[in-house]
C-alpha positions as CSV (number, residue, x, y, z in Angstrom):
1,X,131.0,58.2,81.5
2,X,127.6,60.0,81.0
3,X,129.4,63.6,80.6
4,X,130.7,61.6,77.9
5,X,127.4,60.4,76.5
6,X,126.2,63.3,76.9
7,X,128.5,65.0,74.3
8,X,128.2,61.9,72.4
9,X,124.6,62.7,71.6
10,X,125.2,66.5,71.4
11,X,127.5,66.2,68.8
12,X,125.4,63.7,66.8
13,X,122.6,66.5,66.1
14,X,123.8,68.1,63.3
15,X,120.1,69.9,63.1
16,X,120.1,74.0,63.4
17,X,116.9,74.5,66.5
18,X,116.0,77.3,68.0
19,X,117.7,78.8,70.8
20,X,114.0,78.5,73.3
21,X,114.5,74.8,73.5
22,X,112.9,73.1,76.8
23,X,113.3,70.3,79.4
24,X,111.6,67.3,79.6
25,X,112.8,64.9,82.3
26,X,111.6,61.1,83.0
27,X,112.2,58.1,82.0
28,X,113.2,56.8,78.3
29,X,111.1,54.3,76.5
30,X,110.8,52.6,73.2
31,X,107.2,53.6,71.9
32,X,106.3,50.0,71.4
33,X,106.4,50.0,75.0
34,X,104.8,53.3,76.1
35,X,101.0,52.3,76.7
36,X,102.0,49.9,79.0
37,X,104.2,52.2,81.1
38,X,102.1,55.0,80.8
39,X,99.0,52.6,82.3
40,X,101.8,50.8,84.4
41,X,102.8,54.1,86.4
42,X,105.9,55.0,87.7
43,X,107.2,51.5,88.4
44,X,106.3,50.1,85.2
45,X,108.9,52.7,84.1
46,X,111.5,52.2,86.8
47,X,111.2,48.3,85.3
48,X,111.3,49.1,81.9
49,X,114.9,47.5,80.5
50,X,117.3,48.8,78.1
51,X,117.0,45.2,76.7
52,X,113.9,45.4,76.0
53,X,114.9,49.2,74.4
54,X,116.9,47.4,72.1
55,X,115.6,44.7,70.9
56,X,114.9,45.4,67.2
57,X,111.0,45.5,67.3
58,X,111.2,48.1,70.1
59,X,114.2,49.8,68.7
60,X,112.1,50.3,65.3
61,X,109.1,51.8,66.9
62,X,111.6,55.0,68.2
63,X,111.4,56.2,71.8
64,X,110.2,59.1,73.6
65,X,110.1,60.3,77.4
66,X,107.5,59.1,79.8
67,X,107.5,62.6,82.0
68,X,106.1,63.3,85.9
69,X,102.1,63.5,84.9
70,X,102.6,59.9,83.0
71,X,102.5,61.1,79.2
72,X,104.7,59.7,76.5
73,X,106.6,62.2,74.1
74,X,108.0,60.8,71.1
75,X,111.2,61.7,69.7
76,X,111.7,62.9,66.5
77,X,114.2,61.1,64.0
78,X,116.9,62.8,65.2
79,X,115.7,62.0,69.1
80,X,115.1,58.4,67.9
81,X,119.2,57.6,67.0
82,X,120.5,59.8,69.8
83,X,118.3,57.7,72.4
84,X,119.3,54.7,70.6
85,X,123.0,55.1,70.3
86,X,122.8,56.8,74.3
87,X,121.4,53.2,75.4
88,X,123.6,50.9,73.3
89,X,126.5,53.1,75.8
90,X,124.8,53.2,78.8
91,X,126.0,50.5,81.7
92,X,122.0,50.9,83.5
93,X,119.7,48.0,82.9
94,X,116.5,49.4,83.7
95,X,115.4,52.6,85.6
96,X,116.6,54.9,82.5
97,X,116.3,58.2,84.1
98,X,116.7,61.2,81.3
99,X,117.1,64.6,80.6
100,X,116.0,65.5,77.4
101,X,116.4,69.2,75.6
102,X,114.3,70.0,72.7
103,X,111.1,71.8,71.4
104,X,107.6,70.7,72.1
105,X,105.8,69.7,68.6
106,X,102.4,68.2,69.4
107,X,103.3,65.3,71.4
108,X,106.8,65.1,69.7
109,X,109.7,66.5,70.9
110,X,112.2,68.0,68.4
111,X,115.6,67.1,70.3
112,X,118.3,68.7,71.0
113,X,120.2,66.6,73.5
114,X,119.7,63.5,75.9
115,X,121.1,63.0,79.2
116,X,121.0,59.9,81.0
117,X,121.4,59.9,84.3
């Protein structure tokens, strides 16, 4: 199932980026939500729901990566309805582990791909 999301959210990038993209791995969050993971640590992000992901307040605000040292990267546009789509597939309630592939823009990440794992 998550091989399949995965090329689920490859395919849905239809943006041309350039071949030195990076890895950013952590956990997936809504932005609406970030400060209080970020200042929550580590298990405010394991707790962190896909519910709550979803709901159409959080959804709207896009999502991003909360990564090892406890900053939050947004997505870009693209990033935002890949991550979206990935969660509305994904059978995890909380502790949304991810991979994503992209280039560093600021605090933005131009993405590629996301992996859930």
């Amino acid at each position: 199932m998550k091989r399949i999301l995965t090329i689920v959210a490859m395919s849905l990038v239809a943006i041309s980026m350039p071949l030195a993209a990076e890895k950013f791995e952590g956990y997936l969050i809504d932005e609406m939500c970030s400060a209080k993971v970020v200042e929550g640590g580590a298990d405010a992000a394991k707790a962190h729901t896909k519910d709550c992901a979803l709901m159409p307040k959080c959804k709207a605000s896009g999502y991003g990566v909360v990564i090892g040292d406890g900053k939050f990267l947004k997505f870009d546009d693209d990033g935002d309805r890949i991550a979206a789509k990935m969660l509305g597939l994904s059978d995890d309630k909380d502790n949304i582990r991810t991979v994503i592939n992209g280039k560093l823009n600021g605090d933005t990440i131009d993405v590629v791909a996301v992996q859930l794992n």
